[in-house]
C-alpha positions as CSV (number, residue, x, y, z in Angstrom):
1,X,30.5,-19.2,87.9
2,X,30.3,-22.9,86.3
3,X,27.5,-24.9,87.6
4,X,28.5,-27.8,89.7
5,X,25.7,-29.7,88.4
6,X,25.4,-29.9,84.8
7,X,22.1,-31.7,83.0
8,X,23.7,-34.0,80.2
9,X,21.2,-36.6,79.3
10,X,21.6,-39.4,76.6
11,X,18.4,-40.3,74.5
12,X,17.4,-43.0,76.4
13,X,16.9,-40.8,79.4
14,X,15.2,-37.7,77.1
15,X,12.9,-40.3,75.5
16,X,12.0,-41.7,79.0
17,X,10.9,-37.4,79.9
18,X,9.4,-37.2,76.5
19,X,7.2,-40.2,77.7
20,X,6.5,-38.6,81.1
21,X,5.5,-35.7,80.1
22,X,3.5,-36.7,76.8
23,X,1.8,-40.0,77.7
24,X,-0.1,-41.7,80.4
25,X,-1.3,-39.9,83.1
26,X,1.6,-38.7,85.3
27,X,1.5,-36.4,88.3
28,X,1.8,-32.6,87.7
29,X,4.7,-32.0,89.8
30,X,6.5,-35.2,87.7
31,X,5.7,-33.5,84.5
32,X,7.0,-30.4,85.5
33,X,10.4,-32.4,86.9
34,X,11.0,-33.6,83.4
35,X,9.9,-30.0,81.4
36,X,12.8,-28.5,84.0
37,X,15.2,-31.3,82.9
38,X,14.8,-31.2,79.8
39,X,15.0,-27.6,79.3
40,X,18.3,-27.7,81.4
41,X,19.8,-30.6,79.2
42,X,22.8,-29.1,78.1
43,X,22.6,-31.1,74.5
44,X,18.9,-29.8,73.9
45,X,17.9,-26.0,75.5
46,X,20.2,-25.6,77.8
47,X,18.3,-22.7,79.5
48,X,19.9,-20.7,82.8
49,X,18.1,-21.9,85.7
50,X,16.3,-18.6,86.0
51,X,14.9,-18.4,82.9
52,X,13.6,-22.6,83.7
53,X,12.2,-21.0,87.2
54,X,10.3,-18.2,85.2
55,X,9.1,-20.8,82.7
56,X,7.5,-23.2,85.3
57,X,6.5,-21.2,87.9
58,X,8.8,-22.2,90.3
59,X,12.3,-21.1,92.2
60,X,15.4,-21.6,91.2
61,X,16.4,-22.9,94.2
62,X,13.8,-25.5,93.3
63,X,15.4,-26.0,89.3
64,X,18.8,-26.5,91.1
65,X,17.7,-29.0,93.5
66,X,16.2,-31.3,90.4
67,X,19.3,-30.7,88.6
68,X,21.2,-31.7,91.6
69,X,19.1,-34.8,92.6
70,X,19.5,-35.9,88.8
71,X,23.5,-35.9,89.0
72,X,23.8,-37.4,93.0
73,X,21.0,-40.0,92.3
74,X,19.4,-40.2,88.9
75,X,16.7,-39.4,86.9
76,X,13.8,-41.6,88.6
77,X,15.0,-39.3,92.0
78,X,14.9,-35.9,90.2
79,X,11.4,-36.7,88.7
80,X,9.8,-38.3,91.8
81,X,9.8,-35.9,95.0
82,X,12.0,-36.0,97.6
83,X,11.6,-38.7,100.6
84,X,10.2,-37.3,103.4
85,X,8.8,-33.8,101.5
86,X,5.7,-32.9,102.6
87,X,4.0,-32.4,106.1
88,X,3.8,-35.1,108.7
89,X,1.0,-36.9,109.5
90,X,-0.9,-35.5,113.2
91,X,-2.4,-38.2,114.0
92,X,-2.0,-42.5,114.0
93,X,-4.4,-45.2,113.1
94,X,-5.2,-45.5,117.4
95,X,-6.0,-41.8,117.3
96,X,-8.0,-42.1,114.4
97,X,-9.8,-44.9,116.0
98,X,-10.7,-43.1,118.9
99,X,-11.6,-39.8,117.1
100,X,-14.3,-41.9,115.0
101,X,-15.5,-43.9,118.1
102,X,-15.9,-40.2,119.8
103,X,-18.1,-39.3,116.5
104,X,-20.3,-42.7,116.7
105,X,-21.1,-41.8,120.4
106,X,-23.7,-39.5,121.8
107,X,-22.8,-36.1,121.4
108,X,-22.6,-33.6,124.6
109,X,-25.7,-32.8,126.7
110,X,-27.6,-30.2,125.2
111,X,-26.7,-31.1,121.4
112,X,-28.5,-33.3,118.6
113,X,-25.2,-34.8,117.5
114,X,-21.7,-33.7,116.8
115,X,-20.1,-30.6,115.0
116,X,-16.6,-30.6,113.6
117,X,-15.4,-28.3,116.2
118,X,-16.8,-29.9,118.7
119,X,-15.1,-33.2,118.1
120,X,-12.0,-31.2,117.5
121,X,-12.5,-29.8,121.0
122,X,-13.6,-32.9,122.5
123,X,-10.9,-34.9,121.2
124,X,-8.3,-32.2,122.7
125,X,-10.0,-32.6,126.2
126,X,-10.1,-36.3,126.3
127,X,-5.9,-36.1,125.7
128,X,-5.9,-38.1,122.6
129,X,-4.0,-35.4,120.6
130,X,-2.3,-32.0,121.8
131,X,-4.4,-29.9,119.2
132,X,-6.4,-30.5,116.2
133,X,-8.8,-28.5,113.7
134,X,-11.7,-28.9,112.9
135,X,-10.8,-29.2,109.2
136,X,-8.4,-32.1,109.8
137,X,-11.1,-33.6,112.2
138,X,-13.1,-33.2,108.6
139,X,-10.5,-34.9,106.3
140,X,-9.7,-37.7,108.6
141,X,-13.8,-39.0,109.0
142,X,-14.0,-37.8,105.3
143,X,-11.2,-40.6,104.0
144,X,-12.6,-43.3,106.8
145,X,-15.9,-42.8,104.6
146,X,-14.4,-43.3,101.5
147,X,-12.6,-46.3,102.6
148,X,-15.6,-47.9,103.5
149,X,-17.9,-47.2,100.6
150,X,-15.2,-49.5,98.6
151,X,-15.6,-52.1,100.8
């Protein structure tokens, strides 16, 4: 069965993957975007997608979707990810407002100050949020501490 896709760079567009993968200081998962082209170029390797999956640690499903992106939308789309990958945010800027205010205040009765799960659990109860972790109560003060040691 022929591919419906087909990887046929010109030089311009193998130079621009040389560059991503061999200077500068590109993400890992862009690196591996343009290794997977490149090995699927039919001018240069022109490997079968599951030997490219094997190569890279990764599915096939995953080589054909690059090789697909780069044919439907380009080669900046197959390198990049895809809009809207990854998991949604669980909570806004209000909510994270409130779940620091909560953290700032004086913890329950009985306790010296707050624990992650007990913010978690607090937050819950007060109807700010359906349900949250204690380790994404963790990350979320963790990056408002960050953001303020720049300042």
């Amino acid at each position: 069965m022929a591919k419906k896709y087909v990887v046929r760079l010109d030089d311009d567009e193998r130079d621009q993957l040389y560059e991503v993968i061999h200077k500068g200081k590109a993400a890992a998962y862009k690196r591996k975007h343009a290794q997977i082209l490149l090995q699927a170029d039919v001018e240069e390797a022109n490997w079968p997608d599951p030997k490219i999956a094997d190569a890279f640690g990764v599915s096939v499903r995953t080589v054909e979707r690059i090789r697909e992106r780069l044919c439907e939308q380009g080669l900046d789309a197959a390198i990049h990810r895809a809009k809207g990958s990854g998991k949604p945010r669980k909570t806004d800027g209000a909510q994270e407002a409130h779940l620091i205010a909560l953290a700032c205040g004086v913890p329950p009765e009985g306790r010296s100050r707050w624990t992650l799960r007990l913010l978690a659990d607090q937050f819950v109860e007060l109807g700010h949020i359906e349900s949250i972790s204690h380790e994404t109560v963790r990350q979320l003060l963790k990056k408002r501490a960050e953001a303020l040691a720049k300042t």
